[in-house]
N, C-alpha and C positions, 0 to 999 in steps of 0.2 A: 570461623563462625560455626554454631552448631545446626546440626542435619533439620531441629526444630526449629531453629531461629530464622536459620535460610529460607524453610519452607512458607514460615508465618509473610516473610519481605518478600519471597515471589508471589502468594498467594494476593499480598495488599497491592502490593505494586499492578500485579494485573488487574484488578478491580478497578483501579482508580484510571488505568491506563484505559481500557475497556470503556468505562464509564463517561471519560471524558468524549474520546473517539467517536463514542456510540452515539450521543448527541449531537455533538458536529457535523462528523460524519449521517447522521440520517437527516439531518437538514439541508446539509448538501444535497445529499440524493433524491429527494421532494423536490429544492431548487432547481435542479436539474431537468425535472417533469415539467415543472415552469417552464423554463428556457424554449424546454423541446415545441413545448404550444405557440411561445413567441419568437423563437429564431429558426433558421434552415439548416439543414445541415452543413450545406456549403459555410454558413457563419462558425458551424465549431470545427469545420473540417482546418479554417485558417488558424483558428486560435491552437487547436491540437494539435497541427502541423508545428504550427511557434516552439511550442511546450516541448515537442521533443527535443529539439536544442538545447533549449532552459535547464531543462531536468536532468541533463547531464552534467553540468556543474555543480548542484549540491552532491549529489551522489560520488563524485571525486573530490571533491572538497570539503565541506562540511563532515559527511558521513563520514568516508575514510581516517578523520584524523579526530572527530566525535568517539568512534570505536577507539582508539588507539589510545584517549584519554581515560576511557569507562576501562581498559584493562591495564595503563597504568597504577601497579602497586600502591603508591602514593599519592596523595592529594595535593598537589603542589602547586599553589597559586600561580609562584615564578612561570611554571611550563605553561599552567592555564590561560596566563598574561600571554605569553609566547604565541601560543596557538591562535589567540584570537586577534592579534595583530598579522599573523602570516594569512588568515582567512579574509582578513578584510584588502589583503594587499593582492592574493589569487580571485578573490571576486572582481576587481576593479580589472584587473586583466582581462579576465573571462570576457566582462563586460565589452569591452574594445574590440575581443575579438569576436564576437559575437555582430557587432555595428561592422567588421568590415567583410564577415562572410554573409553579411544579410542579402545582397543581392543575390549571390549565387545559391544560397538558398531558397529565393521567390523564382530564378530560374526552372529549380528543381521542381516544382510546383506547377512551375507556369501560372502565375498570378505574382503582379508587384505589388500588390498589397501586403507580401510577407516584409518585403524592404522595410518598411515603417513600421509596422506591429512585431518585427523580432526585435530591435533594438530598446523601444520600448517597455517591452517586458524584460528585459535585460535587469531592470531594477531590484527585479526579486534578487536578480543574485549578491545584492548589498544589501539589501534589505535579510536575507537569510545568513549572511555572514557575519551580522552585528547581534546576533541571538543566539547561534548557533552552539557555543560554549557555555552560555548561559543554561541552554536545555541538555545539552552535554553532561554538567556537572550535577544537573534535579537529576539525571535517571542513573549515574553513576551513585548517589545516595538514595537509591530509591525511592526519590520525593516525587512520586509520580501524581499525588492529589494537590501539589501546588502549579504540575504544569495543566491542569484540566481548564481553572480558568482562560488560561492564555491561550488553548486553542477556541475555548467558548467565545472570548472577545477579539478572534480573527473571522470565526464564523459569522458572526454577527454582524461584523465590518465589509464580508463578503459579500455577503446578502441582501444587504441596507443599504450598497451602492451599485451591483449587480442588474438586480429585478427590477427598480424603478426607471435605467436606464433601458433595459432590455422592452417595458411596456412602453418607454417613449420613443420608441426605433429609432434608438442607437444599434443595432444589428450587433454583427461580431466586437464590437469596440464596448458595449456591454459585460462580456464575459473578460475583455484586458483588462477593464479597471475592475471587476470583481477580484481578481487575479492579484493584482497588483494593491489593491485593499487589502487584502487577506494576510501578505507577504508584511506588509508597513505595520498593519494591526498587531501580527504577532510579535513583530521585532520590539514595540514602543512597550507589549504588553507582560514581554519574557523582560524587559531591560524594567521595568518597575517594581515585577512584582515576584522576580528571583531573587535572590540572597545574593546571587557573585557578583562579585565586580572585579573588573581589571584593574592591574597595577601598570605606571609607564616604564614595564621593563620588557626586554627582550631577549632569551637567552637562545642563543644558535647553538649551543651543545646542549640543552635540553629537546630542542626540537630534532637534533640529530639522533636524541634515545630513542626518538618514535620513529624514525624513519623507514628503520626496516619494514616494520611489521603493518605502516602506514603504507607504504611505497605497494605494499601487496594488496594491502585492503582496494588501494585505487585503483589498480588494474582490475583485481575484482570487483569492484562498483561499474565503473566503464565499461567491462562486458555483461555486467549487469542491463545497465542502462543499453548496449547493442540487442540484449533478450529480450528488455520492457519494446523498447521503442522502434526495434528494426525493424516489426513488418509494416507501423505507419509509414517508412517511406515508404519500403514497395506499394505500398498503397495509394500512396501522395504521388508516387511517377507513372502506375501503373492505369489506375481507374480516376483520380482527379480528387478536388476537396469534396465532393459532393458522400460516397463513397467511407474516403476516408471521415467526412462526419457521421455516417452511423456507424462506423466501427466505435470510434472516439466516445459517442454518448451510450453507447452499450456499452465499452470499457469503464465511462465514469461511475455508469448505475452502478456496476459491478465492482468496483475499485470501494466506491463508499460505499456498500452496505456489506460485504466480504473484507474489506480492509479495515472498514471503523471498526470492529469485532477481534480480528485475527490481528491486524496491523499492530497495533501497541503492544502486543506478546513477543516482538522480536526483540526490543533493547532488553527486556525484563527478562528474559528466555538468557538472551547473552550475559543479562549480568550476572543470573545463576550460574551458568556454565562456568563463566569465569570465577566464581567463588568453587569451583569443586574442581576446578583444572587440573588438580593436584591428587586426583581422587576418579580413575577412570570409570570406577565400573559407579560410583555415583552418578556420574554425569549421563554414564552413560542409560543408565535407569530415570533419570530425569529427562533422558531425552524417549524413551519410552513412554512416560508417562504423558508427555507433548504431543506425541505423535497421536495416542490412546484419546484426547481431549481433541487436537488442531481438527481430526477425519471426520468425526459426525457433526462439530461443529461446520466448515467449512464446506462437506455436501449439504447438511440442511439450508444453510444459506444461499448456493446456488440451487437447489431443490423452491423456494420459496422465488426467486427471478425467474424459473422455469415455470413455475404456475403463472406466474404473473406475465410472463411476456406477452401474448396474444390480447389480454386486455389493455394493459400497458399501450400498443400501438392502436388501438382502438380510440384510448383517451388521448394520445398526442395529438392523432390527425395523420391525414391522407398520405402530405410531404414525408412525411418519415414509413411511408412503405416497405416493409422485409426487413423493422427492424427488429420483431420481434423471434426471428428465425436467427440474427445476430444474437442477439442476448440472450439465448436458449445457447448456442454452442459458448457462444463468449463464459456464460455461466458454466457449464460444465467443466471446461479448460480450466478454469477459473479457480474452481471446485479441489480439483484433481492437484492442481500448482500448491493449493493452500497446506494439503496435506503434510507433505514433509516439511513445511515453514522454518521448521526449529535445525533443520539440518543446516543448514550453509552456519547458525550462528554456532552451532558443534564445533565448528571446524577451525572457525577463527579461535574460538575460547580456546583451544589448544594449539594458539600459536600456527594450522594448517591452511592459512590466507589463502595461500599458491594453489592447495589444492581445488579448494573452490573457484580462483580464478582459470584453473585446468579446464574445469566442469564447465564452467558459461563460456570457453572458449569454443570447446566441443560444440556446444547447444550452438552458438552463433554460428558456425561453419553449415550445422545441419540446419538451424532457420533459413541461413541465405538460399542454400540449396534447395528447400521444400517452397520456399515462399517466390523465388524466380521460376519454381515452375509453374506454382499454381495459380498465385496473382493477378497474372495477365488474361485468365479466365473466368476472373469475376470475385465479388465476397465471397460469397458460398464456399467455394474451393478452398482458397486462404483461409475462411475459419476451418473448415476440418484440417487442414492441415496444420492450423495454430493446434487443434486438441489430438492430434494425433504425433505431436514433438511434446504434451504435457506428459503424454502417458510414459512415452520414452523415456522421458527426464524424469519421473517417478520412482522407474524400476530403473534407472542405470544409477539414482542416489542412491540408493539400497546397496548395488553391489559396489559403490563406494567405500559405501561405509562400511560393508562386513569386508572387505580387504585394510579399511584404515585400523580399524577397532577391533576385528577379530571375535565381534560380537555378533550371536545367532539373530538373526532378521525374520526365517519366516513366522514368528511369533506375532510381529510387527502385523507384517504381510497378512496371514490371514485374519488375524482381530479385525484389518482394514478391509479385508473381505466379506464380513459378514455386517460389517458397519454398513458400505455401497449396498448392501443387496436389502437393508433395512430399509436404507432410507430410497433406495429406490422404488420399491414396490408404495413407499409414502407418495412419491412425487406422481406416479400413473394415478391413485386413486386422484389425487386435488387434478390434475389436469383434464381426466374423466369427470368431473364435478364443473371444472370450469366450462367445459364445452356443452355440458348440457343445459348448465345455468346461461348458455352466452344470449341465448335471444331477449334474454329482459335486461339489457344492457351492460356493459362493461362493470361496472364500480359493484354491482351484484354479482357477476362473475368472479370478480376477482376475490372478492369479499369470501365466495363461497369456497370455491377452490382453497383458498389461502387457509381457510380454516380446517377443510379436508384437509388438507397437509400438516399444517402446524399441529393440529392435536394428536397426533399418533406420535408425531416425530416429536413435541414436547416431551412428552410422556418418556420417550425412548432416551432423551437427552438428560432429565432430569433422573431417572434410574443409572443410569451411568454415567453422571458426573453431579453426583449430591454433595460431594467433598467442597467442590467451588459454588454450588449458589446457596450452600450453607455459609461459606463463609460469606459470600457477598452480601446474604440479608442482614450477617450478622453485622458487615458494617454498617448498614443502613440504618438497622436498629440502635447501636453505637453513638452512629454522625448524629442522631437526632435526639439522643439521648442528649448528647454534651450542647445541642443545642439548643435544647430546653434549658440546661443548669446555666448556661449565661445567660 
């Protein structure tokens, strides 16, 4: 493919990737300010508690062998069939095992109510394994504007079953069927209104061509998922669900309104990679130019949860005290993780699985360590200590990478230095604005702050990246052009 054609398919594909996310994902995150007025934390400390379980089977299964299709060569129904019958036969496992470590999981917790709400939610992992190929093969052809709807009408499914449980106190059992909505929504919603379909064949030496490079991915996903999800337990054994639910709902704000944005650049990020694999210093200028784009995006996003936190717990309510001192570091960590986003997929696109599964193996020995000492001391310590292992893991990608690549970094490095100290000096003015605004109430506050922030830092974002919301209006002008002519 050519260096222009490439660029036009990353450039659409992230628009649409973006675009979809952005939606969903920001209704989530309002959802979520919901929840917070109507449920306790103890309610998401359990369902968050569940989730870490859950979420470690799409991430070995699904993902690991989704990537290994997006960089197979060929488009091969045969394998595609293959794959989507060995996902539907590791979720139903998963599932079983999941129902019979549930108890000693509610042990872990000290609450039997995990007993019944793990197994339960166990469903997503069949519910995500009957779609998962399906979404596999839109982002392997870049059809990233036909999977928009299918996350819009999971969102929606979420929501629509969620919130009116959560106002008729259903408590925690409000956010499993939101959950378990969302999962079924998108399964029925990727199975209509994808293109693939499976065939009833099965080839064991096709699934054998992926295994190597799968076999790696999952190790690296599983210590992925020991990175996401390790310090909720410490959290879950150490301070109880109450605890662990303001971590949980600071991680969610944080997750959707940084991930709906940044999240869908990683499959489209990978699929360039893997079109220029063959072509190092391409890639690896494409991975510059990511890094150059992921840094001011991703602090201004944490920049924008950092003005906003102190009102933000103002409108929740009392129950959720100290969570706005959560989602101030939660956010920063957050921030700081987003930046190299585009690395780990570097690394797989050249065939380097192992070495990323190196890296989060590192990270998880030094979590364990940071997070047993400081957990049993309270949040406060455990989140500095979460953002005090992001910065780590910052600069030891760096010198990853200029040992794998043999490509100069501090280039990198300081562009990303003068990005922080940009949007830093943004984030002091809005939080100096919120605090003086605070006596005429929150929702003015916030309002004013937000706006002290966002206008400097718009300005600063759009000067330096007019490449992409040039092209993004241009789709918009585009989409609505063609849909006038019909």
């Amino acid at each position: 493919m050519s260096s222009s054609g490439l660029k036009s398919r990353l450039l659409s594909g992230s628009f649409w990737a973006i675009t979809g996310e952005l939606i969903a994902g920001g209704a989530r995150g309002v959802s979520y300010i919901v929840y917070a007025r109507l449920l306790s934390p103890t309610d998401f400390g359990l369902v968050g508690y569940s989730l870490l379980f859950i979420n470690l089977f799409p991430l070995l299964i699904d993902n690991s062998l989704g990537l290994a299709l997006m960089r197979h060569p060929e488009q091969d129904n045969r394998l595609y069939s293959s794959v989507y019958y060995l996902n539907i036969a590791l979720a139903l496992v998963a599932m079983v095992a999941l129902c019979l470590t549930a108890r000693g999981a509610a042990a872990l917790l000290h609450d039997h109510r995990i007993a019944i709400i793990l197994p339960i939610l166990s469903f997503q992992l069949l519910f995500n394994a009957l779609c998962a190929v399906h979404m596999a093969t839109a982002r392997r052809r870049f059809e990233y504007r036909r999977l928009v709807p299918v996350r819009l009408i999971s969102t929606i499914a979420s929501l629509g079953l969620g919130i009116p449980l959560a106002m008729l106190g259903y408590a925690y059992w409000a956010l499993v069927i939101s959950s378990l909505g969302a999962a079924l929504s998108q399964m029925i919603a990727a199975q209509l209104l994808l293109d693939w379909r499976p065939t009833l064949q099965f080839d064991l030496a096709a699934i054998k061509s992926l295994s190597g490079f799968a076999s790696w991915v999952a190790v690296d996903m599983g210590v992925t998922w020991l990175v996401m999800s390790g310090g909720g337990f410490f959290l879950a054994f150490y301070l109880g669900a109450h605890d662990l639910g303001l971590f949980r709902l600071s991680d969610r704000i944080d997750t959707y309104l940084l991930g709906s944005v940044l999240s869908p650049l990683i499959p489209v990020l990978y699929a360039g990679f893997c079109e220029t694999s063959t072509q190092p210093n391409a890639s690896w200028h494409l991975f510059e130019r990511s890094v150059f784009t992921l840094t001011p995006i991703s602090l201004a996003l944490a920049g924008c949860l950092v003005v906003a936190a102190h009102p933000l717990e103002a409108v929740i309510g009392a129950k959720w005290q100290g969570i706005a001192t959560v989602v101030t570091l939660n956010a920063v960590a957050d921030g700081v993780s987003y930046t190299t986003l585009s690395a780990p997929s570097l690394l797989r696109a050249h065939g380097l699985a192992r070495v990323v599964a190196a890296m989060r193996i590192v990270t998880v020995i030094v979590q364990v360590a940071v997070y047993m000492a400081l957990a049993p001391h309270g949040l406060l310590p455990f989140m500095i200590g979460k953002l005090a292992i992001e910065v780590a893991i910052l600069i030891s990608t760096f010198v990853v990478l200029r040992i794998t690549f043999s490509q100069p970094i501090m280039r990198i490095m300081r562009r990303q230095l003068w990005q922080v100290i940009i949007v830093g000096i943004c984030t002091i003015v809005g939080l100096r604005v919120t605090a003086s605004v605070a006596a005429f109430g929150p929702p003015l506050a916030l309002t004013a702050g937000l706006l002290a922030f966002a206008l400097p830092v718009g300005a600063f974002l759009f000067l330096t990246q007019r490449e992409f919301f040039a092209f993004a209006l241009a789709r918009l002008v585009s989409g609505r052009s063609g849909a006038r002519s019909q």
